[in-house]
C-alpha atoms as an extended CHARMM CRD file, in Angstrom:
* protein
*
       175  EXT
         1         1  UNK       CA            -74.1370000000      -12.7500000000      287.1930000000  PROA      1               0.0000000000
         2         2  UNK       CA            -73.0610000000      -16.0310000000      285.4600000000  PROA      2               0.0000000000
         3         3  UNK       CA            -69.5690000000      -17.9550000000      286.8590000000  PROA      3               0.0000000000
         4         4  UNK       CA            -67.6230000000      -19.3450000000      284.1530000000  PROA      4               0.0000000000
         5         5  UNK       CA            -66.3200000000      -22.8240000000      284.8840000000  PROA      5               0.0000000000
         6         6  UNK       CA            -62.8490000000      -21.6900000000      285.9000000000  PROA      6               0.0000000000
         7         7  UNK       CA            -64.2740000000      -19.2190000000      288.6050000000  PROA      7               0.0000000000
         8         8  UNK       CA            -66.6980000000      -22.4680000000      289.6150000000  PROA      8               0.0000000000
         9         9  UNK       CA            -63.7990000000      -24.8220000000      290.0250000000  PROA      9               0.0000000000
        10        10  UNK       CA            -60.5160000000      -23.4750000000      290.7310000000  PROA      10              0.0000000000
        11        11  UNK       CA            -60.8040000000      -21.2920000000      293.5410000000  PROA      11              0.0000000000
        12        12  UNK       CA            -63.3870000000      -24.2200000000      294.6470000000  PROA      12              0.0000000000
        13        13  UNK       CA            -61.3330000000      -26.8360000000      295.0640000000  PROA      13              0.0000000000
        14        14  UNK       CA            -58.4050000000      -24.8320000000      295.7810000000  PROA      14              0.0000000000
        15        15  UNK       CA            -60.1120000000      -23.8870000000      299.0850000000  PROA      15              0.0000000000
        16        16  UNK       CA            -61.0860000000      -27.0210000000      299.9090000000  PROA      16              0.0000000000
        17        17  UNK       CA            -57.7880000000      -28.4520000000      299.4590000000  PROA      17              0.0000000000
        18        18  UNK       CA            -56.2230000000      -25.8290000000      301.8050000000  PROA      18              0.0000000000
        19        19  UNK       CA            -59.0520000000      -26.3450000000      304.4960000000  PROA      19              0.0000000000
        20        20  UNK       CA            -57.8340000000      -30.5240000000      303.9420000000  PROA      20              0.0000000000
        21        21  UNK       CA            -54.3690000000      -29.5130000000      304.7390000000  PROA      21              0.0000000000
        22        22  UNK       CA            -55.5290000000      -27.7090000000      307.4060000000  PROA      22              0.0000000000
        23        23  UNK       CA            -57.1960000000      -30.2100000000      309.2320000000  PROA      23              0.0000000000
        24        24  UNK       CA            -54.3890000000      -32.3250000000      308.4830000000  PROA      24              0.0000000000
        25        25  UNK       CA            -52.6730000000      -30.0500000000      310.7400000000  PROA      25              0.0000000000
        26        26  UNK       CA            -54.9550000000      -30.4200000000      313.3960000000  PROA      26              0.0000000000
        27        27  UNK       CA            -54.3370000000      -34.1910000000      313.3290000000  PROA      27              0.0000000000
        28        28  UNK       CA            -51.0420000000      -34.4230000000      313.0800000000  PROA      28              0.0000000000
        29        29  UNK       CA            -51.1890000000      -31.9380000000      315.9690000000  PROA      29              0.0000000000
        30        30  UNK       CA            -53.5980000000      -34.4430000000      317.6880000000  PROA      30              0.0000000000
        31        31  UNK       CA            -51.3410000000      -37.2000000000      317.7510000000  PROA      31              0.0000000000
        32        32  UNK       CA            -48.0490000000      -35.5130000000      318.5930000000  PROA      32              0.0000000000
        33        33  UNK       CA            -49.9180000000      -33.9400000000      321.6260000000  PROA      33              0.0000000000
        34        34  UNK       CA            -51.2870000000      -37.7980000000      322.5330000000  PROA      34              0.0000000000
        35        35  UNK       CA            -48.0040000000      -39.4760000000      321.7660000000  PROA      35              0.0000000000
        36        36  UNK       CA            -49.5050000000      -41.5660000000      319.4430000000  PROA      36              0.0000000000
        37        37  UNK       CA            -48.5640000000      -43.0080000000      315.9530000000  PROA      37              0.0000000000
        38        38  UNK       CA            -49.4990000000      -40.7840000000      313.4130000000  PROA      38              0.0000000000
        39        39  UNK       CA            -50.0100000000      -44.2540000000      311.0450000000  PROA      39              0.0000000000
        40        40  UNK       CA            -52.9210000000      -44.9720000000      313.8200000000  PROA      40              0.0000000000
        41        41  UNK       CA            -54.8160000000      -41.9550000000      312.2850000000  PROA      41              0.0000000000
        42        42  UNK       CA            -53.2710000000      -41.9990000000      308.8670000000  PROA      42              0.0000000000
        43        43  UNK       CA            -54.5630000000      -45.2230000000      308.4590000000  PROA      43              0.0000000000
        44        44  UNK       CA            -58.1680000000      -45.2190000000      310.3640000000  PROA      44              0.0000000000
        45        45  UNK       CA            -61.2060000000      -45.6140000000      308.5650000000  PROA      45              0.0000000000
        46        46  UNK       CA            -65.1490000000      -44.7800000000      309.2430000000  PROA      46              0.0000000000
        47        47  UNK       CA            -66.3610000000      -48.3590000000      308.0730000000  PROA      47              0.0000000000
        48        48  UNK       CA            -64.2670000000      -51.5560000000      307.1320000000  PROA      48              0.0000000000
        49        49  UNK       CA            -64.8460000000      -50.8610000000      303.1420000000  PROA      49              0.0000000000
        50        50  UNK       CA            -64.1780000000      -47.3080000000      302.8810000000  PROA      50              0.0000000000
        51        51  UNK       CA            -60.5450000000      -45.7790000000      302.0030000000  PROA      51              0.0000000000
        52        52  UNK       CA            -58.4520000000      -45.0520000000      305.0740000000  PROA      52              0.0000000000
        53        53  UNK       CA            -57.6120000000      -41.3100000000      305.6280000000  PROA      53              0.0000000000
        54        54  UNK       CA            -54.4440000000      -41.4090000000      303.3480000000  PROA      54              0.0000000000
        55        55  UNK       CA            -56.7880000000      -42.5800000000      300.6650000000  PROA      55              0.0000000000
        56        56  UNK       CA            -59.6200000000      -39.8380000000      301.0520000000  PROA      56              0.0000000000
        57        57  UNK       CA            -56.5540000000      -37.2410000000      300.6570000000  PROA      57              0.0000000000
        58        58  UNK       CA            -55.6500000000      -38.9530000000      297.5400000000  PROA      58              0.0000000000
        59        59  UNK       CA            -58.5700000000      -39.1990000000      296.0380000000  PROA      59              0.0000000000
        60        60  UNK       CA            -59.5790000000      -35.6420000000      297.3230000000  PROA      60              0.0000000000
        61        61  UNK       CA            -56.6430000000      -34.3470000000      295.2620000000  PROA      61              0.0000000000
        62        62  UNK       CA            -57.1860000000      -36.7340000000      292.4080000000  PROA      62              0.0000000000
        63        63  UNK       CA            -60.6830000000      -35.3400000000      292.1430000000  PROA      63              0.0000000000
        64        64  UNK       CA            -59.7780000000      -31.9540000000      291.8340000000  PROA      64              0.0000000000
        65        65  UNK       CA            -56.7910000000      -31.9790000000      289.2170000000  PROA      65              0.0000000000
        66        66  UNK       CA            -58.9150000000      -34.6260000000      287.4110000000  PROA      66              0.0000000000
        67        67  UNK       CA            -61.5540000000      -31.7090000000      287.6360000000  PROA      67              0.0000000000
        68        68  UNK       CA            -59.3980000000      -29.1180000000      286.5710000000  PROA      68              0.0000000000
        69        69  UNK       CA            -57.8850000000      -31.4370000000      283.1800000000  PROA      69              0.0000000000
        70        70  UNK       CA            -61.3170000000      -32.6110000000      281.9570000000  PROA      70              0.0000000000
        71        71  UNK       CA            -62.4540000000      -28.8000000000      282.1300000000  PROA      71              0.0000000000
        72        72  UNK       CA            -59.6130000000      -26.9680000000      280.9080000000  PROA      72              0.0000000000
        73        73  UNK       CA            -58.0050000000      -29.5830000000      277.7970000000  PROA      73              0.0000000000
        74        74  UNK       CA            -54.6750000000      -28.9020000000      279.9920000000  PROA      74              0.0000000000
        75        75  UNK       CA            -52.8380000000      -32.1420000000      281.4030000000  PROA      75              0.0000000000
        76        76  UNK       CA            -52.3940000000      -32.9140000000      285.3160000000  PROA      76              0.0000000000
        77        77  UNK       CA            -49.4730000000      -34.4550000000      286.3790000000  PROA      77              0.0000000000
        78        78  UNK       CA            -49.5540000000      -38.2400000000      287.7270000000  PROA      78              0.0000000000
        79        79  UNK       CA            -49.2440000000      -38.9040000000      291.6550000000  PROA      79              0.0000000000
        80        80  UNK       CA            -48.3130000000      -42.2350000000      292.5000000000  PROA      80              0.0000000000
        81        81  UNK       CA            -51.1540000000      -43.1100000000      296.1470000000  PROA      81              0.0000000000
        82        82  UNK       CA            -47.4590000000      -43.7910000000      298.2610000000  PROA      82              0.0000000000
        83        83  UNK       CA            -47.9700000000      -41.2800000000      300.7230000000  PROA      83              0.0000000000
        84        84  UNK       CA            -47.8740000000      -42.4180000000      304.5050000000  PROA      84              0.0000000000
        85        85  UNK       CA            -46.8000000000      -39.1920000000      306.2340000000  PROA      85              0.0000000000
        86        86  UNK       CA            -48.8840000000      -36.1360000000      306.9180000000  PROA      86              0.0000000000
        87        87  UNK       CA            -45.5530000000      -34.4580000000      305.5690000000  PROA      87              0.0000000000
        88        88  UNK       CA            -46.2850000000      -36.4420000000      302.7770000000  PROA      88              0.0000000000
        89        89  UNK       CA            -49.8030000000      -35.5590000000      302.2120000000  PROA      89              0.0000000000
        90        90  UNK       CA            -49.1860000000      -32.1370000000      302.6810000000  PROA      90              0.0000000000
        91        91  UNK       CA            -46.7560000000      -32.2930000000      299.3070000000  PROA      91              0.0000000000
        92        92  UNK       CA            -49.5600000000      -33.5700000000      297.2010000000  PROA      92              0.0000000000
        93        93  UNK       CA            -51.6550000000      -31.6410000000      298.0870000000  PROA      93              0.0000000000
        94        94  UNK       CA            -49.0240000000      -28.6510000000      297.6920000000  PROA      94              0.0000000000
        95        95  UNK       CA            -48.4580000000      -30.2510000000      294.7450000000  PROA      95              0.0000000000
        96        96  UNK       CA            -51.7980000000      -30.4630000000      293.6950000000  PROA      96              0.0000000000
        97        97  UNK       CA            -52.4610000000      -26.5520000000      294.4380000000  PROA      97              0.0000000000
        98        98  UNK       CA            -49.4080000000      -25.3410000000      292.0970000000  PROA      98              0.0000000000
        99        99  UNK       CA            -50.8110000000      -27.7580000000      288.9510000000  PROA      99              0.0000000000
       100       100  UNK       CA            -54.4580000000      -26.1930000000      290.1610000000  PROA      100             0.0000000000
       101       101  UNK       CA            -53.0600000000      -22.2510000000      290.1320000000  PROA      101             0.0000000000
       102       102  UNK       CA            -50.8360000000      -22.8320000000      286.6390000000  PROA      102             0.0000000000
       103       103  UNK       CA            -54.1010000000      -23.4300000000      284.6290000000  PROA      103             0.0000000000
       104       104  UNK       CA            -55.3230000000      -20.3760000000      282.9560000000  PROA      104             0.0000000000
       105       105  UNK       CA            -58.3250000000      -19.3790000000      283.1040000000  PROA      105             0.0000000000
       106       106  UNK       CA            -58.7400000000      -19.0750000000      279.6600000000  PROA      106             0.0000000000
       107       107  UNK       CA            -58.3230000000      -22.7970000000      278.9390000000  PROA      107             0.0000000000
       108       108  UNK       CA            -62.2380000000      -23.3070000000      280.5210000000  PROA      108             0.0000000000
       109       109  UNK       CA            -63.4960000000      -21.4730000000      277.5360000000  PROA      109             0.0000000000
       110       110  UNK       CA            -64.6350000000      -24.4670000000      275.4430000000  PROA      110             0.0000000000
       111       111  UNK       CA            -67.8700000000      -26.5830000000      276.5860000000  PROA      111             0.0000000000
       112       112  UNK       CA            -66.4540000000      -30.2600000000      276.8700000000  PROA      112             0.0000000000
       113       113  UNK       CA            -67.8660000000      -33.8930000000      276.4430000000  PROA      113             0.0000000000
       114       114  UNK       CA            -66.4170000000      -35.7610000000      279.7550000000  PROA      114             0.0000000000
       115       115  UNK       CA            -66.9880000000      -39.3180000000      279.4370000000  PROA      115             0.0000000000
       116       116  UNK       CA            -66.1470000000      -41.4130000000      282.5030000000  PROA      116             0.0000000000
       117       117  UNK       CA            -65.3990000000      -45.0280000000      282.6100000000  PROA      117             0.0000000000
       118       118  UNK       CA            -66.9510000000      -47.1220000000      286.1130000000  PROA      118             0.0000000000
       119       119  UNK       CA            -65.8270000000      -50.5320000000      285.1490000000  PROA      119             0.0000000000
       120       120  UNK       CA            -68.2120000000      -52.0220000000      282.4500000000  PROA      120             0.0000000000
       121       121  UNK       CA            -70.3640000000      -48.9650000000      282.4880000000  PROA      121             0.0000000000
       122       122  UNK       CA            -70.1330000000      -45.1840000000      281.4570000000  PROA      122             0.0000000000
       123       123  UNK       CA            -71.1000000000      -41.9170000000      282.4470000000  PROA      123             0.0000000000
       124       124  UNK       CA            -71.4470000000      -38.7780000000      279.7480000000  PROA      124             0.0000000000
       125       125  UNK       CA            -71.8760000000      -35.2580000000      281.2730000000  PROA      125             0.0000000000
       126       126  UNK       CA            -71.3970000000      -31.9110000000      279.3340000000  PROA      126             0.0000000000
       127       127  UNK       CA            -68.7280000000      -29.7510000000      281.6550000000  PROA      127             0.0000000000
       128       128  UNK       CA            -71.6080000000      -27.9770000000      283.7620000000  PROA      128             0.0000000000
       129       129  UNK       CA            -73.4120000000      -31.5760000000      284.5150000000  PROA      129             0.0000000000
       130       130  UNK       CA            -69.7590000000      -32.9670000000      285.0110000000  PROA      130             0.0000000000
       131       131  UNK       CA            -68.7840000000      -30.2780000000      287.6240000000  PROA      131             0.0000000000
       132       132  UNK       CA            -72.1590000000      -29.9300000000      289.5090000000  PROA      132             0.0000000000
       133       133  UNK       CA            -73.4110000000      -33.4840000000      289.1850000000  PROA      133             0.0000000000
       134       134  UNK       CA            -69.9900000000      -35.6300000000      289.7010000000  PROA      134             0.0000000000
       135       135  UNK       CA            -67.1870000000      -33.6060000000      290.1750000000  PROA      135             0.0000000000
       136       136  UNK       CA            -67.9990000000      -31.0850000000      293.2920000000  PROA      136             0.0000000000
       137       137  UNK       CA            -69.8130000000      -33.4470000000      294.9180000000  PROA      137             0.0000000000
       138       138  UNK       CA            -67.0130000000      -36.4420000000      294.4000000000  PROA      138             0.0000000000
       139       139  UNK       CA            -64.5760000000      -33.6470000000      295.9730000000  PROA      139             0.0000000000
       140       140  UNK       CA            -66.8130000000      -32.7140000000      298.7230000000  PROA      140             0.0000000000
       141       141  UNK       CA            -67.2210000000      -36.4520000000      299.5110000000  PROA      141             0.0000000000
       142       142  UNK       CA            -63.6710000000      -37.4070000000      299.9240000000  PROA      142             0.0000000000
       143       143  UNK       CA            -62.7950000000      -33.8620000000      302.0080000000  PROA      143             0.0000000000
       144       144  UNK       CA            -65.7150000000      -34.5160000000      304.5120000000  PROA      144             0.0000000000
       145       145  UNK       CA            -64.8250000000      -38.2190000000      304.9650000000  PROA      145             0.0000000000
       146       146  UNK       CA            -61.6440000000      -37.3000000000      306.1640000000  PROA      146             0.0000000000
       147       147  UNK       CA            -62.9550000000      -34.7400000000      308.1220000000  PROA      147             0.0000000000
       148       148  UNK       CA            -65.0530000000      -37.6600000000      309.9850000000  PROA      148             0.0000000000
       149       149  UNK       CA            -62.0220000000      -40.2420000000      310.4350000000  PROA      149             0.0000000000
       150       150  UNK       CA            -60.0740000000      -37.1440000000      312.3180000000  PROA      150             0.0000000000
       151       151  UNK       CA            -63.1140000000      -36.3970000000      314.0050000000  PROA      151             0.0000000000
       152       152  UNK       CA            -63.9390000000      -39.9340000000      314.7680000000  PROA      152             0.0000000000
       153       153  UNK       CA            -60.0710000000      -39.8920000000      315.7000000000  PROA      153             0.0000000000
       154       154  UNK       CA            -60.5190000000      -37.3810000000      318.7920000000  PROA      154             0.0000000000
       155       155  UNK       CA            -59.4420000000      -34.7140000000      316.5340000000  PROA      155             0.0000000000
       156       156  UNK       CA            -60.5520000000      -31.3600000000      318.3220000000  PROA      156             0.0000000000
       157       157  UNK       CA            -61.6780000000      -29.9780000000      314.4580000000  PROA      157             0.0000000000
       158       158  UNK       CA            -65.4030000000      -28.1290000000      314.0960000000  PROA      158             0.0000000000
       159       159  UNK       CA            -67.0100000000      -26.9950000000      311.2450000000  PROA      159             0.0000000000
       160       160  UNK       CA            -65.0860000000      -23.9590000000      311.1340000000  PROA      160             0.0000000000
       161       161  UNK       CA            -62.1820000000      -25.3920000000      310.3180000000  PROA      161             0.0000000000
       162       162  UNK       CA            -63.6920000000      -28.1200000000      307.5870000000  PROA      162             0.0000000000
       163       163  UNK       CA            -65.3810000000      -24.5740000000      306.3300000000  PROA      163             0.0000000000
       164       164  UNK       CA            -62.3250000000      -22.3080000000      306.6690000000  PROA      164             0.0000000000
       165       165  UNK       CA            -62.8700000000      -18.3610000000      305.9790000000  PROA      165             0.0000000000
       166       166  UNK       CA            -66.6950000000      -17.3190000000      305.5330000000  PROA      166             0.0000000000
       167       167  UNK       CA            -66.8410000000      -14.6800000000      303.8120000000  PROA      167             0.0000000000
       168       168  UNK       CA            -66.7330000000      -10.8140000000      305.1440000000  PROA      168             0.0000000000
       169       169  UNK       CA            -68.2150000000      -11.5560000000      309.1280000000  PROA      169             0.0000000000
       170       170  UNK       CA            -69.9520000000       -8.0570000000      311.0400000000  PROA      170             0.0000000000
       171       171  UNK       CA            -72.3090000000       -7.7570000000      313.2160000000  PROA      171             0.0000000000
       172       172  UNK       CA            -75.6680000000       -8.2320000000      312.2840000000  PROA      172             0.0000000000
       173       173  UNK       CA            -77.6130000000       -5.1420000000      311.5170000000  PROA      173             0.0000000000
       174       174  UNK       CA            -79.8280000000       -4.3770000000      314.3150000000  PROA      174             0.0000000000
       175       175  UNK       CA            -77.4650000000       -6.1860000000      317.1490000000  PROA      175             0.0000000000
């Protein structure tokens, strides 16, 4: 069985992006329950020189409609990196969901050259390298180091709820 690269990406990143929003939840649950400022967590980091929480949702979301327009040829819409709620995070990444689900699949068809631009200095992938290489990971990145700053946060989140569904759960054979 061979994925093509819609079936590799979309429902992907789509998942991941609800399981962000999810433990959004959680911390905007967290600090409601704690009476405290929901800037203190919006804005908390792991380290000094990484992006604050607001930031790793951007760039989550950036990630994956960047994804989704390099692989399919079909445009994503601009987000301007204002958002300082986690009502407001929750509409990009809404957002970012409905411009994910309007791309057909069809539109993955063609094998792309994705050339990315890091300052001085370029990176060239075919759409496989780009998406298993840079893209995925890049995605993966962003989701789990927000997953830290609410953990880090006293967020009561476990790898359950970074994971989200798993599949169709039974009892073992032989229990």
């Amino acid at each position: 069985m061979s994925l093509s690269y819609y079936q590799a990406s979309v429902p992907v990143l789509a998942h991941g992006l609800r399981q962000l929003s999810h433990l959004l939840d959680k911390g905007k649950a967290h600090v409601a329950s704690h009476g405290h400022d929901p800037a203190t967590l919006i804005d908390a980091r792991l380290a000094e020189d990484m992006y604050p929480l607001s930031a790793q949702v951007q760039r989550a979301c950036d990630t994956a409609k960047l994804t989704v327009q390099r692989l399919s040829g079909v445009e994503a819409p601009r987000m301007e990196d204002n958002e300082r709620t986690f009502a407001e995070l929750h509409k990009r990444i809404d957002a970012t969901l409905a411009y994910l689900e309007s791309v057909p699949a069809e539109a993955f068809a063609t094998e792309r050259e994705i050339v990315l631009k890091f300052g001085p200095m370029q990176a060239r992938f075919d759409s496989g390298r780009y998406l298993t290489e840079f893209a995925l990971p890049n995605f993966f990145f962003h989701i789990t180091t927000a997953y830290g700053i609410l953990r880090h946060g006293g967020v009561s989140i476990g790898k359950l709820d970074y994971l989200g569904r798993i599949g169709e759960v039974a009892p073992a054979s032989g229990s």
